[in-house]
Every structure is written in C-alpha cells, then in structure tokens.
PDB file of N, CA, C and O in Angstrom:
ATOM      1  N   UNK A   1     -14.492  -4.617  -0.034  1.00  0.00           N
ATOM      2  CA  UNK A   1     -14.002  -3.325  -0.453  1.00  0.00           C
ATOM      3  C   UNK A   1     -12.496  -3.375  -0.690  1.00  0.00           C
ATOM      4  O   UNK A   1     -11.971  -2.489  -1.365  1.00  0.00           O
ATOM      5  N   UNK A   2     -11.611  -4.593  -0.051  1.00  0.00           N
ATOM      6  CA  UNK A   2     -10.495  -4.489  -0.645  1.00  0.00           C
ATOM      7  C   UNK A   2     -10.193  -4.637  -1.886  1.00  0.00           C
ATOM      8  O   UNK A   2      -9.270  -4.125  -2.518  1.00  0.00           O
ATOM      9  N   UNK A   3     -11.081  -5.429  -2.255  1.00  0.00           N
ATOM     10  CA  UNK A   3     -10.533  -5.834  -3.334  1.00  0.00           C
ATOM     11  C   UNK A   3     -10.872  -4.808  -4.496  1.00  0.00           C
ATOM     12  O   UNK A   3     -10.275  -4.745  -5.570  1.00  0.00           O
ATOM     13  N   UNK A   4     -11.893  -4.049  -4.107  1.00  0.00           N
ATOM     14  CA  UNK A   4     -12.638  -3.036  -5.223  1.00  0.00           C
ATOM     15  C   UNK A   4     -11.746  -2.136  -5.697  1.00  0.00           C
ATOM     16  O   UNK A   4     -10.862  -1.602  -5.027  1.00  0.00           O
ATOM     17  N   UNK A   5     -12.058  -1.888  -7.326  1.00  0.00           N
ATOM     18  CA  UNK A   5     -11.158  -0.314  -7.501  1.00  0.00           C
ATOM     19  C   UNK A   5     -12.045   0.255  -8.395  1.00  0.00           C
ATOM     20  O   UNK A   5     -12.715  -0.041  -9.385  1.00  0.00           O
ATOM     21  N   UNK A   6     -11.712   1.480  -7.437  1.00  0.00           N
ATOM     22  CA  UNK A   6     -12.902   2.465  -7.810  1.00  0.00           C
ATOM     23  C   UNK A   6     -12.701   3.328  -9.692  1.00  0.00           C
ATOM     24  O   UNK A   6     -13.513   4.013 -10.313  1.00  0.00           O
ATOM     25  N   UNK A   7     -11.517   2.949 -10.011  1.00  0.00           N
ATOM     26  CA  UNK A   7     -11.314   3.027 -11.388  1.00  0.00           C
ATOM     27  C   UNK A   7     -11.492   4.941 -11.527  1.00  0.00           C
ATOM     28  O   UNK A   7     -11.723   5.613 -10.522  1.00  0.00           O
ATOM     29  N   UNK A   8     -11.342   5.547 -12.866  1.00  0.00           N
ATOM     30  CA  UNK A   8     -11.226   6.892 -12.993  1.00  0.00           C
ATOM     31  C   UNK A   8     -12.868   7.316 -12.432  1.00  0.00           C
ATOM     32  O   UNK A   8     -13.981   6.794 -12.358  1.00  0.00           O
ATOM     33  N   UNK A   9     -12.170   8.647 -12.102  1.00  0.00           N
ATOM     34  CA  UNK A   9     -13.501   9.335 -11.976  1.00  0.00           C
ATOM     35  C   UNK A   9     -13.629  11.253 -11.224  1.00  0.00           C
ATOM     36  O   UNK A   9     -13.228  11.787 -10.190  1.00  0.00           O
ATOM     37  N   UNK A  10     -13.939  11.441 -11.711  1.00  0.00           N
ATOM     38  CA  UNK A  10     -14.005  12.840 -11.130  1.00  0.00           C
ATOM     39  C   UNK A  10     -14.703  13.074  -9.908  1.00  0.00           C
ATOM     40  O   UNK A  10     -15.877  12.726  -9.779  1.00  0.00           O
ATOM     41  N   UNK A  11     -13.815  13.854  -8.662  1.00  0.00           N
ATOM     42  CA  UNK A  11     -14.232  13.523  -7.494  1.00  0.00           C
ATOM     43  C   UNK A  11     -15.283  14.593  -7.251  1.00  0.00           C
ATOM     44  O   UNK A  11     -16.022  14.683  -6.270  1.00  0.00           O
ATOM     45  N   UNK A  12     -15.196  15.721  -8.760  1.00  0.00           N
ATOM     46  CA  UNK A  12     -16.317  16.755  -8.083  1.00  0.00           C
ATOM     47  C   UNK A  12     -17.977  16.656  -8.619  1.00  0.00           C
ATOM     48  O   UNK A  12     -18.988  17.261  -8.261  1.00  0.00           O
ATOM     49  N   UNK A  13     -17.744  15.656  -9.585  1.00  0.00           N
ATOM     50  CA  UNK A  13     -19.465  15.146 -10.004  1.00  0.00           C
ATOM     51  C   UNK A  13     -19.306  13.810  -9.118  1.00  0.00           C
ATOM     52  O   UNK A  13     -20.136  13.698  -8.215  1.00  0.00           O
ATOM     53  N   UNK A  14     -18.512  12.952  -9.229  1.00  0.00           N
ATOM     54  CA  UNK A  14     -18.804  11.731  -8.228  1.00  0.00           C
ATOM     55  C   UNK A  14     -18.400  11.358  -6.684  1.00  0.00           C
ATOM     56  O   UNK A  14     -17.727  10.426  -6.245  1.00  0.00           O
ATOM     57  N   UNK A  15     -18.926  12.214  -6.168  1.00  0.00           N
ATOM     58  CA  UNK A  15     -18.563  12.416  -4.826  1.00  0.00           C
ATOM     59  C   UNK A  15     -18.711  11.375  -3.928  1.00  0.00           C
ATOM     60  O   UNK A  15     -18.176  11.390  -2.820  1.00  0.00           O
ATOM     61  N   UNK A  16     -19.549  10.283  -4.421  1.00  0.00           N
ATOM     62  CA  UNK A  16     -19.911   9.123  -3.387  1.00  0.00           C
ATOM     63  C   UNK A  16     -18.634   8.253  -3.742  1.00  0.00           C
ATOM     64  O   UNK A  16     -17.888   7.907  -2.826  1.00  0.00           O
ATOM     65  N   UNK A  17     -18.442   7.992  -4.690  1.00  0.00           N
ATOM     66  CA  UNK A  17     -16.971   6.947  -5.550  1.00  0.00           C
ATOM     67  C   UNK A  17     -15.982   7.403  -4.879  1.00  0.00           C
ATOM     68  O   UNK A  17     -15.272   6.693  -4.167  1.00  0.00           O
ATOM     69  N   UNK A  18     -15.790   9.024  -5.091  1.00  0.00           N
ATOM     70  CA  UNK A  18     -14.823   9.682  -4.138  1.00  0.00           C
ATOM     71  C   UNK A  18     -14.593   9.453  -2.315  1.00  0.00           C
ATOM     72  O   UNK A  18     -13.523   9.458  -1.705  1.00  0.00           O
ATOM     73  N   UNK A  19     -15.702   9.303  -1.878  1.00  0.00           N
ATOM     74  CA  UNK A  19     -15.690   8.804  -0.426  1.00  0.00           C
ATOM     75  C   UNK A  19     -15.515   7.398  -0.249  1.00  0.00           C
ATOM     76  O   UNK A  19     -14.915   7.169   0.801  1.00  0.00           O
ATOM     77  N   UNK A  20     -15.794   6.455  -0.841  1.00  0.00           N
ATOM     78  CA  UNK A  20     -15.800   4.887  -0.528  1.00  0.00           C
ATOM     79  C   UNK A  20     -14.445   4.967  -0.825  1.00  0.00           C
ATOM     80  O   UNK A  20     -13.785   4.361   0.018  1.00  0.00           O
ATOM     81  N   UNK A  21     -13.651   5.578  -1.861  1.00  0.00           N
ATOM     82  CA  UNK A  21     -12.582   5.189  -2.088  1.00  0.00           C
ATOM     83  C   UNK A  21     -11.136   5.991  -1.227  1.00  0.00           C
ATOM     84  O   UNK A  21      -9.932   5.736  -1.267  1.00  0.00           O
ATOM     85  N   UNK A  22     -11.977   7.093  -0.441  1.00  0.00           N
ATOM     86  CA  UNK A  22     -11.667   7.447   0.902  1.00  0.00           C
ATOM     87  C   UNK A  22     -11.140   6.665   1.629  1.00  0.00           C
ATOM     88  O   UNK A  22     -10.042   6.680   2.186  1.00  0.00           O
ATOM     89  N   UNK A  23     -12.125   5.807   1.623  1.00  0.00           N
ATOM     90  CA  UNK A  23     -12.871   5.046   3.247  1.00  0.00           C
ATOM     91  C   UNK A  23     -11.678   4.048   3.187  1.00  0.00           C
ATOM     92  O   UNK A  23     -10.851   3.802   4.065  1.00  0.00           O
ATOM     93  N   UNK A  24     -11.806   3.488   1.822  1.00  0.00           N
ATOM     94  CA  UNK A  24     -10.717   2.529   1.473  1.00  0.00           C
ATOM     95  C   UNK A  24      -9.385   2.697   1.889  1.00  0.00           C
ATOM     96  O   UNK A  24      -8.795   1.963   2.681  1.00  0.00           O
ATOM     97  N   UNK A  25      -8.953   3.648   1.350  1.00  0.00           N
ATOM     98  CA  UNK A  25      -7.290   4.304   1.635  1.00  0.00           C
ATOM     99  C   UNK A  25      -6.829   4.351   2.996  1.00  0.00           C
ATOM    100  O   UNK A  25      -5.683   4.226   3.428  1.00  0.00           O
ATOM    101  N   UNK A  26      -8.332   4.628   3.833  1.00  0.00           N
ATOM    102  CA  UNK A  26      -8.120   5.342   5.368  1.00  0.00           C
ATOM    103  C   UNK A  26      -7.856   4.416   5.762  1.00  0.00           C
ATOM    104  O   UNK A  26      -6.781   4.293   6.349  1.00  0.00           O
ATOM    105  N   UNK A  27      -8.939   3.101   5.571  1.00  0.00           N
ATOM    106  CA  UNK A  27      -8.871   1.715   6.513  1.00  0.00           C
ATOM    107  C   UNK A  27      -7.042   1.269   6.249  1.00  0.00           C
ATOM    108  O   UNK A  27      -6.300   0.920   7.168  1.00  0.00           O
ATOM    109  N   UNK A  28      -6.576   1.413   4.617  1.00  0.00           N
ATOM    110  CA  UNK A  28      -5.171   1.363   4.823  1.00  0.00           C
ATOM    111  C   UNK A  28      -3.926   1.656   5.239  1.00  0.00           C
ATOM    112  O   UNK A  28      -2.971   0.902   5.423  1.00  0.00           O
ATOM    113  N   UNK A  29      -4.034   2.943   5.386  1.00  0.00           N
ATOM    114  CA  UNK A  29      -3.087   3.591   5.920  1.00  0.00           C
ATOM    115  C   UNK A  29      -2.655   3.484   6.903  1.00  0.00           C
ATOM    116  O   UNK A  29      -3.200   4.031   7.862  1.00  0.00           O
ATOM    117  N   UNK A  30      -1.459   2.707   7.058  1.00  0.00           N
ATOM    118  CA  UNK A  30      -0.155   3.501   8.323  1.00  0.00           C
ATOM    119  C   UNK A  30      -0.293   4.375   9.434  1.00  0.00           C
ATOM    120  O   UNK A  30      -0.192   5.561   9.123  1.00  0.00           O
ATOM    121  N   UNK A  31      -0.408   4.244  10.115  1.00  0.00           N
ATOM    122  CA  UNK A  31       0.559   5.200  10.821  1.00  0.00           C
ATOM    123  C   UNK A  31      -0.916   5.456  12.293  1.00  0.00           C
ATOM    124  O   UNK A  31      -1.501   4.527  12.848  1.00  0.00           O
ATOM    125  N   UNK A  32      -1.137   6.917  12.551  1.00  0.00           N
ATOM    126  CA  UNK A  32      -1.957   7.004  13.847  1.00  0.00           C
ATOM    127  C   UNK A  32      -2.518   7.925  13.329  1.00  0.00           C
ATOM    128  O   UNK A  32      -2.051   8.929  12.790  1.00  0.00           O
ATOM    129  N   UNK A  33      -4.321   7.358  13.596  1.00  0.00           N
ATOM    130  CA  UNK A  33      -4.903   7.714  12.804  1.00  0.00           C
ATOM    131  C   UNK A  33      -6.289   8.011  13.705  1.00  0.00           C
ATOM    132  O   UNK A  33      -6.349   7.210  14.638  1.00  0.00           O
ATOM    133  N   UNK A  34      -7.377   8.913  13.678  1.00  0.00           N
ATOM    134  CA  UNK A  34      -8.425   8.735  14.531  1.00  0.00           C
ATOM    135  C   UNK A  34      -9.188   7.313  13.346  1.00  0.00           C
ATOM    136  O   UNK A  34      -9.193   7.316  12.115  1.00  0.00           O
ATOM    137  N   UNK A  35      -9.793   6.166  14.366  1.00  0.00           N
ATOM    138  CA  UNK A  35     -10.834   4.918  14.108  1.00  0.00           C
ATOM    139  C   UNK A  35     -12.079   5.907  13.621  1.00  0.00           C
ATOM    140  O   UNK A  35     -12.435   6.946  14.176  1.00  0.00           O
ATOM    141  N   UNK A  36     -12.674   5.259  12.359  1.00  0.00           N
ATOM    142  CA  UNK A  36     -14.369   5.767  12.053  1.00  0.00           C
ATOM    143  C   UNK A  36     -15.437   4.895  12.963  1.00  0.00           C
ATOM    144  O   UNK A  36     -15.336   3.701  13.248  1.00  0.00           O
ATOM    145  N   UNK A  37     -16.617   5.921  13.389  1.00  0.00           N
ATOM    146  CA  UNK A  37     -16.854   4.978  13.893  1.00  0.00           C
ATOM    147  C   UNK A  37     -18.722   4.834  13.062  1.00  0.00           C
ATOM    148  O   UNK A  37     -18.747   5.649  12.140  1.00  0.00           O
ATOM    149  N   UNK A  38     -19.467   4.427  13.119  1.00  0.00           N
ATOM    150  CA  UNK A  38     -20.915   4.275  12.522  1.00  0.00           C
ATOM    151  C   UNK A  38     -21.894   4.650  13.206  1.00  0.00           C
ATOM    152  O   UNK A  38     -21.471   4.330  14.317  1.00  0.00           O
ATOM    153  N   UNK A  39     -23.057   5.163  13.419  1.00  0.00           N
ATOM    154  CA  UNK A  39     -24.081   4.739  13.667  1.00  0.00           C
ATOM    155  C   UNK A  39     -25.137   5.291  13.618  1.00  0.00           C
ATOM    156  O   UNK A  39     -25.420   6.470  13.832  1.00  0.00           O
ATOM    157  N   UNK A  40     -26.064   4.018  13.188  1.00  0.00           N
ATOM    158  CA  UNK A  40     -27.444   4.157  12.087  1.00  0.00           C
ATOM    159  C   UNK A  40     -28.795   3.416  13.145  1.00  0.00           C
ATOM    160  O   UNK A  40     -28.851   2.618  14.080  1.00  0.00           O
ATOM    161  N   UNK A  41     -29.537   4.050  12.516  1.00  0.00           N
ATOM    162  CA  UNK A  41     -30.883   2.828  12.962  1.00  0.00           C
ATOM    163  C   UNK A  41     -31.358   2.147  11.809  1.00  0.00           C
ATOM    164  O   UNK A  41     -31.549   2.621  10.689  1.00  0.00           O
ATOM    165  N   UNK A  42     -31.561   0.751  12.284  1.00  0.00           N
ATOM    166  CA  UNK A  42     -31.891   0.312  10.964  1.00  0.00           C
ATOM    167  C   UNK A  42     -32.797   0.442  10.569  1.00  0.00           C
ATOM    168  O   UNK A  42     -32.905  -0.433   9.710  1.00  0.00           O
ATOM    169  N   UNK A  43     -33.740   1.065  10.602  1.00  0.00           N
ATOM    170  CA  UNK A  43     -34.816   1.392   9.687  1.00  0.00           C
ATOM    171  C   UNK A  43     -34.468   2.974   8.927  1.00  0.00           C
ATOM    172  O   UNK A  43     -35.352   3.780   8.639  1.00  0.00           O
ATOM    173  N   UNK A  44     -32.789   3.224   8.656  1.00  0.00           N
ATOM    174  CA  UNK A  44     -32.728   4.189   7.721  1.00  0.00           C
ATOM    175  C   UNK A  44     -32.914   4.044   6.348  1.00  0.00           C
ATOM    176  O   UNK A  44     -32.298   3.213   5.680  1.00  0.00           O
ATOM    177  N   UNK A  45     -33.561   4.653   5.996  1.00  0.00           N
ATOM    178  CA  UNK A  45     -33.964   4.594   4.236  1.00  0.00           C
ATOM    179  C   UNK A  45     -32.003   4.301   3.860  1.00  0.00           C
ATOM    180  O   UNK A  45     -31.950   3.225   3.264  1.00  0.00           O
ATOM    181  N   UNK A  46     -30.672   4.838   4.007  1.00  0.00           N
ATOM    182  CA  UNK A  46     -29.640   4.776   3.610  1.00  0.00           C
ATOM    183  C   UNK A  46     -29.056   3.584   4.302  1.00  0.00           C
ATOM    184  O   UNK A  46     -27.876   3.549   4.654  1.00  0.00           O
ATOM    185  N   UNK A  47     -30.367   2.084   4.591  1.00  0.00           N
ATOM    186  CA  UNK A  47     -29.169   1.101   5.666  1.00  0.00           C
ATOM    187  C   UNK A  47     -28.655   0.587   4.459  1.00  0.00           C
ATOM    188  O   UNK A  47     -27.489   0.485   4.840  1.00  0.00           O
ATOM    189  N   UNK A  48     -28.632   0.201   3.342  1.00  0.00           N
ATOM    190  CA  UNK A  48     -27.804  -0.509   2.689  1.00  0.00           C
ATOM    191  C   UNK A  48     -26.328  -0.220   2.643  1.00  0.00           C
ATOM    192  O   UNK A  48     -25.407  -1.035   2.705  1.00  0.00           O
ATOM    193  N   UNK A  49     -26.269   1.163   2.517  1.00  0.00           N
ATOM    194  CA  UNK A  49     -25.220   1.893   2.494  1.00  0.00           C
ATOM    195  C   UNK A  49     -24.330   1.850   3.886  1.00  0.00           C
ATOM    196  O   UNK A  49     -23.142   1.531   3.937  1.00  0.00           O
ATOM    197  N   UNK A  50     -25.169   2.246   5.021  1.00  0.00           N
ATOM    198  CA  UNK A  50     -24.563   1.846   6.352  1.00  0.00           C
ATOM    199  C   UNK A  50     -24.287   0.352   6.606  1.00  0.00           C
ATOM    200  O   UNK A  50     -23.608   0.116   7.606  1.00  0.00           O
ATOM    201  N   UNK A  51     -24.688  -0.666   5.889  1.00  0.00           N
ATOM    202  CA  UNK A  51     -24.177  -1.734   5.882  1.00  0.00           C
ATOM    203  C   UNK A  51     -23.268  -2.449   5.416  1.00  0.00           C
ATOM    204  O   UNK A  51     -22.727  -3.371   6.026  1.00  0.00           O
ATOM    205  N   UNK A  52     -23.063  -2.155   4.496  1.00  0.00           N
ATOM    206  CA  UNK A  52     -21.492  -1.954   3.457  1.00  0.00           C
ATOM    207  C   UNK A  52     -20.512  -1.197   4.269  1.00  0.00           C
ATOM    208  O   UNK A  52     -19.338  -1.564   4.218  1.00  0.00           O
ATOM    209  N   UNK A  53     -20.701  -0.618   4.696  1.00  0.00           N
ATOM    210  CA  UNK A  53     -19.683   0.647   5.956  1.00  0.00           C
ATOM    211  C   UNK A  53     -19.435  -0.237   6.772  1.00  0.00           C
ATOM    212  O   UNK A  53     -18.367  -0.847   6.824  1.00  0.00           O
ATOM    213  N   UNK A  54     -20.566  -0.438   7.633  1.00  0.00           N
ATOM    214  CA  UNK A  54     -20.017  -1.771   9.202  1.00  0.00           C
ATOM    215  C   UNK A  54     -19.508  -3.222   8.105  1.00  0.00           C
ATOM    216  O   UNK A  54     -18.289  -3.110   8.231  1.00  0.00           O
ATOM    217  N   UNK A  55     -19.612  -3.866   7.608  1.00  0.00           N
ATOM    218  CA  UNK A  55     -18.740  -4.850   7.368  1.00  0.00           C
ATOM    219  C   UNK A  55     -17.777  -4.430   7.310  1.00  0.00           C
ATOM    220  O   UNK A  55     -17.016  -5.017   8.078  1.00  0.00           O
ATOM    221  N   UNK A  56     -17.077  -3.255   6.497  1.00  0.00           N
ATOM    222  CA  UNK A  56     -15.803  -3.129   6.987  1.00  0.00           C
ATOM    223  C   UNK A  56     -14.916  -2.422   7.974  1.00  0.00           C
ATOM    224  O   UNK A  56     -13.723  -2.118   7.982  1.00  0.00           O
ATOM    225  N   UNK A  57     -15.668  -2.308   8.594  1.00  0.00           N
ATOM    226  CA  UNK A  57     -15.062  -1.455  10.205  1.00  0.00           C
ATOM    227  C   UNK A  57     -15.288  -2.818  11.176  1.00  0.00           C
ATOM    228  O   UNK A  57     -16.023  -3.789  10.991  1.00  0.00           O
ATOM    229  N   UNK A  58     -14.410  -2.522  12.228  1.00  0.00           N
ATOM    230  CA  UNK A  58     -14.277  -3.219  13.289  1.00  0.00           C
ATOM    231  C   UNK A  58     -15.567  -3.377  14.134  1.00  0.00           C
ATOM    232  O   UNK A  58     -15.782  -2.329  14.742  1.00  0.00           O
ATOM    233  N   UNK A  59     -16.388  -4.216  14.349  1.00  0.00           N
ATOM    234  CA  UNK A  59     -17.708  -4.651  15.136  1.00  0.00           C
ATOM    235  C   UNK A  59     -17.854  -3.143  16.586  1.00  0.00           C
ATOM    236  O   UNK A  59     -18.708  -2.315  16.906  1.00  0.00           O
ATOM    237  N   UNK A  60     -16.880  -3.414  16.910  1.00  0.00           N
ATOM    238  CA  UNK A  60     -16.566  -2.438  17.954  1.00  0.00           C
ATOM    239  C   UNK A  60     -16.699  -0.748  17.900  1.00  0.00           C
ATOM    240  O   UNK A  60     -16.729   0.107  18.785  1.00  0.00           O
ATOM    241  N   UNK A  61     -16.772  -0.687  16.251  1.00  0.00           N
ATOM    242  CA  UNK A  61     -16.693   0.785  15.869  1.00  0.00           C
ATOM    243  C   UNK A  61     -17.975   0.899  15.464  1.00  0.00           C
ATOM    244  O   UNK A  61     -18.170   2.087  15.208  1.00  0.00           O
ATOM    245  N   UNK A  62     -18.956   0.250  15.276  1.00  0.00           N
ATOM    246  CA  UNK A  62     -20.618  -0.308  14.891  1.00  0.00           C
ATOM    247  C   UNK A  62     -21.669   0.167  15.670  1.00  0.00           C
ATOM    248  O   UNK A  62     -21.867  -0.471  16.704  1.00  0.00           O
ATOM    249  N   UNK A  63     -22.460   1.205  15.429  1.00  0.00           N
ATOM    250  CA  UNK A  63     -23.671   0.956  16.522  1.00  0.00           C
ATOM    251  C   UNK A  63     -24.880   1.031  15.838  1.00  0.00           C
ATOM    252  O   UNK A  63     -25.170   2.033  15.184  1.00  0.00           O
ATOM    253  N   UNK A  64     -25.667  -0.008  15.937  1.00  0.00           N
ATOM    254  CA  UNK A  64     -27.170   0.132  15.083  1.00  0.00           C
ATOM    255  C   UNK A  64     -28.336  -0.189  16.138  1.00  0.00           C
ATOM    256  O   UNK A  64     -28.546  -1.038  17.003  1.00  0.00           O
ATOM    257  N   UNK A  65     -28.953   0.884  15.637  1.00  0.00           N
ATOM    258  CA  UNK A  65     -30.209   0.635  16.731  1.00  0.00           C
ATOM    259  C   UNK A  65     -31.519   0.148  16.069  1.00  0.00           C
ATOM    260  O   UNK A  65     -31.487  -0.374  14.955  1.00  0.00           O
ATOM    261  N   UNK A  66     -32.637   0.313  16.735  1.00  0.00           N
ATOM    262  CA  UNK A  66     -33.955  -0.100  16.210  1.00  0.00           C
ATOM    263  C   UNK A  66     -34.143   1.469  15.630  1.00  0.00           C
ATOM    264  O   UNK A  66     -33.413   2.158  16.342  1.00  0.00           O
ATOM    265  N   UNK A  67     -34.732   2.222  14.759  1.00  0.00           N
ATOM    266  CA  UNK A  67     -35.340   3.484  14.375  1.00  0.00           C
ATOM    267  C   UNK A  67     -35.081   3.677  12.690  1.00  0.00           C
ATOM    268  O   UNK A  67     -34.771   2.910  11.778  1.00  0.00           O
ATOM    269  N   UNK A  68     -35.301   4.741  12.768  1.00  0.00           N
ATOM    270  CA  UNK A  68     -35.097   5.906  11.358  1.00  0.00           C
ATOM    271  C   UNK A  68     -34.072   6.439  11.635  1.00  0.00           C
ATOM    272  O   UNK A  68     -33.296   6.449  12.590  1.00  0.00           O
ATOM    273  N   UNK A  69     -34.180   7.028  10.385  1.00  0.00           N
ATOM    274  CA  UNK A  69     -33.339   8.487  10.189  1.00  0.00           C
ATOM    275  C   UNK A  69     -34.142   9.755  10.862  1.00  0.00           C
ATOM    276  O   UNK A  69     -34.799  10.662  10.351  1.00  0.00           O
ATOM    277  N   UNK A  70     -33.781   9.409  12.350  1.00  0.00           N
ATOM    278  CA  UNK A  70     -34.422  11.031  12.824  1.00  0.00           C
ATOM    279  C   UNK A  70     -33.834  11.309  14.249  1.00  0.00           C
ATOM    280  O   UNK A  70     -33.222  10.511  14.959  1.00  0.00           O
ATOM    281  N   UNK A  71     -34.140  12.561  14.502  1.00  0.00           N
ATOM    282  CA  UNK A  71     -33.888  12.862  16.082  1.00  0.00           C
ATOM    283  C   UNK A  71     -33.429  12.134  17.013  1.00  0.00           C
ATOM    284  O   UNK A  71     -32.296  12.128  17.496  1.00  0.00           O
ATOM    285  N   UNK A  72     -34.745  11.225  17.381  1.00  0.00           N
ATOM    286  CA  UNK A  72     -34.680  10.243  18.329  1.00  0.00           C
ATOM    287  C   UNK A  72     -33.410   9.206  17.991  1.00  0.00           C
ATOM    288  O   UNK A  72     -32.437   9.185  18.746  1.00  0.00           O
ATOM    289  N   UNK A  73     -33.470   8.481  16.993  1.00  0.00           N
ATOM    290  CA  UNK A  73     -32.655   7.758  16.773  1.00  0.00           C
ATOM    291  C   UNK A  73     -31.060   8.203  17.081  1.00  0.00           C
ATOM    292  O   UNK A  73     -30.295   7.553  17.793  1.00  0.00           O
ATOM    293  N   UNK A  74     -30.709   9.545  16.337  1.00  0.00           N
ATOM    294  CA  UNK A  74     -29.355  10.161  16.342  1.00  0.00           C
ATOM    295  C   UNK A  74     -29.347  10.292  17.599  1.00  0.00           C
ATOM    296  O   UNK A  74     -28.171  10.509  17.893  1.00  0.00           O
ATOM    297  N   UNK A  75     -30.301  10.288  19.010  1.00  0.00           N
ATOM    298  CA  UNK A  75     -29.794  10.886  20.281  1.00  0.00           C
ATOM    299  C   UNK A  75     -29.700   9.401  21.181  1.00  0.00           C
ATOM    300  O   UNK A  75     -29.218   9.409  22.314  1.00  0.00           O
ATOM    301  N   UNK A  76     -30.143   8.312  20.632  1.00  0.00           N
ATOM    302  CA  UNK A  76     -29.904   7.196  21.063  1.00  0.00           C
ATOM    303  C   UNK A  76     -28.555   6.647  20.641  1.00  0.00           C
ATOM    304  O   UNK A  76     -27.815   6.089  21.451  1.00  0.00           O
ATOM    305  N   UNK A  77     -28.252   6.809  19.391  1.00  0.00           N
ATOM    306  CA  UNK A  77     -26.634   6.588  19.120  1.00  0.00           C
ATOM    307  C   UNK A  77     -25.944   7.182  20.222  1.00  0.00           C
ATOM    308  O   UNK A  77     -25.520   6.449  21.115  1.00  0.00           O
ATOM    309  N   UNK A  78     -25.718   8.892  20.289  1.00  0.00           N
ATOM    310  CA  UNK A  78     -25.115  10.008  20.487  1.00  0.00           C
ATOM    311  C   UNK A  78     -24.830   9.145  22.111  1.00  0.00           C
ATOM    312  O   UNK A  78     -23.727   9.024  22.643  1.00  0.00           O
ATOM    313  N   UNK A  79     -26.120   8.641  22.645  1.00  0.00           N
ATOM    314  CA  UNK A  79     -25.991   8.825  24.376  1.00  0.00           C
ATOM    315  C   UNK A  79     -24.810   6.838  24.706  1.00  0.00           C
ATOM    316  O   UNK A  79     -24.006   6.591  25.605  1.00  0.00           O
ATOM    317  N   UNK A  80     -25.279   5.934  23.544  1.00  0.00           N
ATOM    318  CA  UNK A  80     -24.493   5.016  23.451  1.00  0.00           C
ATOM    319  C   UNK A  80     -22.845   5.583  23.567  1.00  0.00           C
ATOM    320  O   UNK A  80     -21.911   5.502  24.366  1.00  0.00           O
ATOM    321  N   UNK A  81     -23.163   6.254  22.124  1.00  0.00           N
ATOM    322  CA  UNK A  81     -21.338   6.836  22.161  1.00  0.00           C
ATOM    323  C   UNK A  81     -20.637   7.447  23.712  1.00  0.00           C
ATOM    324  O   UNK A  81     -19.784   7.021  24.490  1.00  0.00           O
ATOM    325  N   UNK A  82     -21.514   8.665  23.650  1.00  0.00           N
ATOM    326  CA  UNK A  82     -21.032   8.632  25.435  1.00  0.00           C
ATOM    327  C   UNK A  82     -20.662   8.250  26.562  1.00  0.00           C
ATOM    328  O   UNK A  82     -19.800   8.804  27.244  1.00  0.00           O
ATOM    329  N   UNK A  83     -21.677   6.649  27.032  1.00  0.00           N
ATOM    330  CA  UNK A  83     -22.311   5.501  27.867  1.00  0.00           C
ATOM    331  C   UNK A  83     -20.460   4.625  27.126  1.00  0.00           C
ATOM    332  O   UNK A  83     -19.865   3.840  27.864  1.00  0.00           O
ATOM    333  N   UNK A  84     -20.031   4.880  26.064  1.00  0.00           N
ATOM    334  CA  UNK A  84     -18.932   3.978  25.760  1.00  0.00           C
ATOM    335  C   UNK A  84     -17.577   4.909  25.686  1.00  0.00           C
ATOM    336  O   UNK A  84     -16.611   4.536  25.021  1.00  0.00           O
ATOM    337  N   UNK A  85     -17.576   5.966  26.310  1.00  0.00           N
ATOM    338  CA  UNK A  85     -16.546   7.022  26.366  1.00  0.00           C
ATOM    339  C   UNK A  85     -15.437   6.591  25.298  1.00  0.00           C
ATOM    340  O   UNK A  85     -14.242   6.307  25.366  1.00  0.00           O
ATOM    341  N   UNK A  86     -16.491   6.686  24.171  1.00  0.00           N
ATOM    342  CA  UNK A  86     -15.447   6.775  22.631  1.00  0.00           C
ATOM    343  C   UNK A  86     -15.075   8.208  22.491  1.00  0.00           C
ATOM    344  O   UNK A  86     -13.888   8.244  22.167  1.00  0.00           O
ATOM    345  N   UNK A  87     -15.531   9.306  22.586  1.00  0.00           N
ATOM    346  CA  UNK A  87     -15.176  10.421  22.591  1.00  0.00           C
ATOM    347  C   UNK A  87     -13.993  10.983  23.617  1.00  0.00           C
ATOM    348  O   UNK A  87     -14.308  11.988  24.255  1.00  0.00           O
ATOM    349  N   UNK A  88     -12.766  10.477  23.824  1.00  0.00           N
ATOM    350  CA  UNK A  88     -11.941  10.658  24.270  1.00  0.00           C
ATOM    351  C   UNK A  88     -11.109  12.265  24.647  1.00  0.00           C
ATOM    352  O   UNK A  88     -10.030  12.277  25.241  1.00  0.00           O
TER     353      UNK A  88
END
C-alpha cells in the first residue's frame, strides 16, 4: 500500500478508494495519533479485504479468529480486545 496511488477520484461515489487512501495517509502521519486496530473471523465473506488491512498494520494491532461475520464472532474479538486492555 505504500507504494499505491490511489490516483483522482471522487470521494462521494468512491468511498472505498477514499478509505484505503485514508488508511494510507493515517499509517503516515506524524505526530500522536490513536493505532487502528482489526478484527475479523476468517471465515468473513469481506476476509480478503481484512487481509490487505492486517498486512499493513502492526501484527500486534491484528486479531483473527476462527468464524463469520456474526454475533458470536464480533463478541469473541470484543472479549480478546478487553482480555488485552487495548481500550485504554
């Protein structure tokens, strides 16, 4: 993703171009900043996308579990995040 450029585009029909190239700027920027952090189960219909995300975040900011996109899964992240008092 460093190297990518997201080239012209209108951020109010292309809203996904608009966020990666977010994501991009954020990971660059200076200064003090809240860390993003992830987490998916991999059996989300959107892991490709969550996988492109964790390569470029810090391993540490990463959490993937076994599941879907559902309930269960989001409350198994949620209780990790907790269990790792990232929520400061």
């Amino acid at each position: 993703m460093a190297r990518w450029n997201p080239g012209d585009y209108d951020a109010q029909k292309d809203w996904q171009r608009m966020l990666w190239h977010w994501l991009k700027d954020y990971n660059r920027q200076q200064g003090d900043h809240a860390p993003i952090y992830l987490g998916y189960g991999t059996d989300d219909p959107y892991v490709k996308g969550h996988s492109l995300l964790a390569a470029y975040l810090p391993p540490e900011q990463v959490i993937a579990v076994d599941g879907g996109h559902s309930f269960g899964t989001f409350k198994e992240i949620w209780e990790i995040f907790l269990d790792r008092d990232i929520l400061q």
